[in-house]
C-alpha positions in Angstrom: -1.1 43.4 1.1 0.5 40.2 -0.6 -0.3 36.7 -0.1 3.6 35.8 -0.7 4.1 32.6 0.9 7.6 31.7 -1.1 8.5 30.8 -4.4 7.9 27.4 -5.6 10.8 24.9 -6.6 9.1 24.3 -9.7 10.2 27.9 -9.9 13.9 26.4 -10.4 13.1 23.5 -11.9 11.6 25.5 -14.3 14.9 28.0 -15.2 17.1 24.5 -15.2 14.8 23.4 -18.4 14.8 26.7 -20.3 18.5 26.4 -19.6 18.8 23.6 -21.5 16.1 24.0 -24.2 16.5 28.2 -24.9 14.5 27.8 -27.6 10.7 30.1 -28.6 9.1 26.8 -29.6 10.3 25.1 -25.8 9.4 27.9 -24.1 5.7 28.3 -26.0 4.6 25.2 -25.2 5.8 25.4 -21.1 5.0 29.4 -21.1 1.7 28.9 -18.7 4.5 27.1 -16.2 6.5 30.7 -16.6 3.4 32.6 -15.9 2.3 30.4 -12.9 5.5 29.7 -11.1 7.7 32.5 -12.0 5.6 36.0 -12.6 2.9 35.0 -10.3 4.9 34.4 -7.3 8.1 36.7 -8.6 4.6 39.7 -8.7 3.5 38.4 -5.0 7.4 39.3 -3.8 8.1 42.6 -5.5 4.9 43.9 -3.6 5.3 41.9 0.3 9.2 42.8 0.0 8.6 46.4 -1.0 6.4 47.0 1.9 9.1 45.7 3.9 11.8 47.9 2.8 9.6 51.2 3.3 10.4 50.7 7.0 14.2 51.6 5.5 13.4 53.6 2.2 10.3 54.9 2.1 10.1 56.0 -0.9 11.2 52.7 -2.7 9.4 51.9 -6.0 8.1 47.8 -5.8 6.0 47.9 -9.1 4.9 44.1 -10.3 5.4 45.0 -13.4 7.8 43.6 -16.9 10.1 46.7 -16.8 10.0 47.9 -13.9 10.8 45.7 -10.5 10.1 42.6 -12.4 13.4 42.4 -15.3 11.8 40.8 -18.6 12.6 37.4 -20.0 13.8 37.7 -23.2 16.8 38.9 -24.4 18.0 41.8 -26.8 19.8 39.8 -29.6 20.1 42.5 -31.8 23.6 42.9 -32.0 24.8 40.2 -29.5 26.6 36.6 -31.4 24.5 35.0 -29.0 21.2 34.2 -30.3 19.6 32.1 -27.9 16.1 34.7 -26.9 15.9 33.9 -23.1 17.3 34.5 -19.7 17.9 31.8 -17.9 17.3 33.6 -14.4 15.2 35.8 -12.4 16.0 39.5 -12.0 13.9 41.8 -9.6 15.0 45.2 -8.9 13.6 47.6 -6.7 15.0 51.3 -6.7 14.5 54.6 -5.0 14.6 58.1 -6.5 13.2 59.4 -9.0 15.7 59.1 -12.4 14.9 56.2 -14.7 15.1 52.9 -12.8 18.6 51.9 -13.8 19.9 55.6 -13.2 18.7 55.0 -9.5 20.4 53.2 -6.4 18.3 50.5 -4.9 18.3 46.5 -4.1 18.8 43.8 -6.3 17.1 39.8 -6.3 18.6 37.5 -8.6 18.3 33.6 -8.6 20.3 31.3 -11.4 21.7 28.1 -11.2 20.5 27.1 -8.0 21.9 30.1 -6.2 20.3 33.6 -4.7 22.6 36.7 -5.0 21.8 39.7 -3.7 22.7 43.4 -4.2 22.2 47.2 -3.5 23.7 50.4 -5.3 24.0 51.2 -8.8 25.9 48.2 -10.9 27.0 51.4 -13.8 26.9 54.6 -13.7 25.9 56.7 -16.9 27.7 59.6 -17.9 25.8 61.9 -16.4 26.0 60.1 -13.2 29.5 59.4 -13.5 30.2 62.4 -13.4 28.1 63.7 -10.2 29.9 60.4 -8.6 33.1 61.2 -8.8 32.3 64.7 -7.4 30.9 63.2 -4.6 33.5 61.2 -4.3 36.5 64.0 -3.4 33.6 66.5 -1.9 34.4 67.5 1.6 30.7 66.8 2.6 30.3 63.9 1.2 33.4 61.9 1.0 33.7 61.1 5.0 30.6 59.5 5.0 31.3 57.4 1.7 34.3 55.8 3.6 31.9 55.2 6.5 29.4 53.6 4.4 32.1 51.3 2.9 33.2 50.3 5.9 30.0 49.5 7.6 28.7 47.5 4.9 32.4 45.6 4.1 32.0 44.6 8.2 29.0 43.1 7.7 30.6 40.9 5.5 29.6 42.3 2.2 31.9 42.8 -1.2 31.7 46.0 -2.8 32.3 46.1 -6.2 32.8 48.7 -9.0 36.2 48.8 -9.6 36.9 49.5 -13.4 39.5 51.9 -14.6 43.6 52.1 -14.0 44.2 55.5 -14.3 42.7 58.3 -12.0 40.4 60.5 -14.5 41.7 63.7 -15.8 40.8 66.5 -13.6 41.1 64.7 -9.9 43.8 64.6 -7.5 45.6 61.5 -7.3 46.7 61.9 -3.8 43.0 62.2 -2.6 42.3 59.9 0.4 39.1 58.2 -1.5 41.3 57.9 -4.6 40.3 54.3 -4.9 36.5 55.2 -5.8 37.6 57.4 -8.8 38.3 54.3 -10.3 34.6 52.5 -9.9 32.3 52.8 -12.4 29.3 51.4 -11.0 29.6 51.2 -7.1 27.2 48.1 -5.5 27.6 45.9 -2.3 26.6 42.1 -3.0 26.0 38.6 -1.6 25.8 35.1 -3.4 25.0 31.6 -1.7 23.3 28.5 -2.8 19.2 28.9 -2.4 18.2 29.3 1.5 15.4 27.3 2.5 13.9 30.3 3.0 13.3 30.7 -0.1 10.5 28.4 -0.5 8.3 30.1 2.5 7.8 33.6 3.1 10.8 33.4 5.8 12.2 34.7 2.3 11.3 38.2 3.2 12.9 38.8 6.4 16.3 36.8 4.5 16.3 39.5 2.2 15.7 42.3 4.0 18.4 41.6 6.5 20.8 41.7 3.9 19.6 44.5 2.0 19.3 46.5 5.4 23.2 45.5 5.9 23.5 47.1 2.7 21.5 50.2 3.2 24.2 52.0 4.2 26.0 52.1 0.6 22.0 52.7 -1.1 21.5 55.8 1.2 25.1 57.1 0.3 24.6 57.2 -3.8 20.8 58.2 -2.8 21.5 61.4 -0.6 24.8 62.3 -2.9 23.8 61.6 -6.5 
């Protein structure tokens, strides 16, 4: 069991400074304010909201762990212009099957600038997966109940996102009645509002899981056919 009881708003106040000082020496000296009111609380979520969402994917992985439901701080620089070594927001993924994390559908937490977004699916497909998408997409089996999924989730007043490419890919028929999907390259439903007071009490749980429940529909889809 957690002891989540919300995430502090010197959880925020905290992301507005590194915004503006995204420097190692900044963030050394205010690192124990990181550990205490970001990955303390940010750990105490990934494992209260993951026993939440069993009730809807049982076998969802909600490890408290850098790399794994908890994204890391800093960022790869290597061959980016931009230098400065630090996100300036909180990522928390949690993900159900059993590819590497990133190659799996699940539900996405994200807070920056004051606002909570929220997310299920896949946000890109590899090539590997590509390829079994897009399959799924024009199979007889499976492509009835990706229009259903896409439907229930766009009703609930979710937008689905994904849409990449112009041209229908070699090899598909452009007259197919899910034509639209061959053009996604990542396929995820998504929410974005300012911070919900709910976010400072553990009233954040039952927030998120509403919405991610909304969403399940899309998750279970790239689940069950990918």
């Amino acid at each position: 069991m957690s002891d989540f009881n919300g995430f502090p708003k010197e959880m925020v106040q905290f992301f507005k400074q590194l915004k503006e000082n995204n420097t190692k020496e900044w963030f050394d000296t205010y690192k124990k304010d990181y550990e205490e009111y970001v990955q303390k609380p940010a750990r105490q979520f990934i494992v209260a909201m993951g026993e939440k969402l069993q009730t809807i994917s049982p076998s969802i992985n909600a490890i408290p762990k850098i790399n794994k439901s908890l994204f890391k701080l800093h960022r790869d620089i290597r061959f980016s212009k931009d230098k400065r070594p630090y996100k300036t927001h909180l990522g928390i993924w949690f993900w159900e099957g059993e590819r590497k994390r990133m190659d799996c559908s699940g539900f996405y937490f994200h807070v920056e600038n004051k606002m909570l977004m929220l997310g299920a699916g896949i946000h890109m497909f590899s090539n590997e997966l590509l390829k079994l998408y897009r399959d799924a997409v024009v199979d007889e089996k499976h492509a009835l109940k990706l229009r259903k999924a896409v439907e229930d989730v766009s009703k609930s007043g979710y937008i689905i996102h994904g849409m990449h490419y112009k041209k229908v890919p070699r090899g598909y028929d452009s007259s197919h009645k899910n034509v639209e999907f061959l053009l996604y390259n990542g396929l995820t439903a998504m929410v974005q509002s300012e911070i919900p007071e709910e976010f400072y009490s553990g009233a954040i749980i039952e927030y998120s899981y509403s919405h991610f429940k909304n969403m399940h529909p899309l998750h279970d889809w790239l689940r069950r056919s990918l």
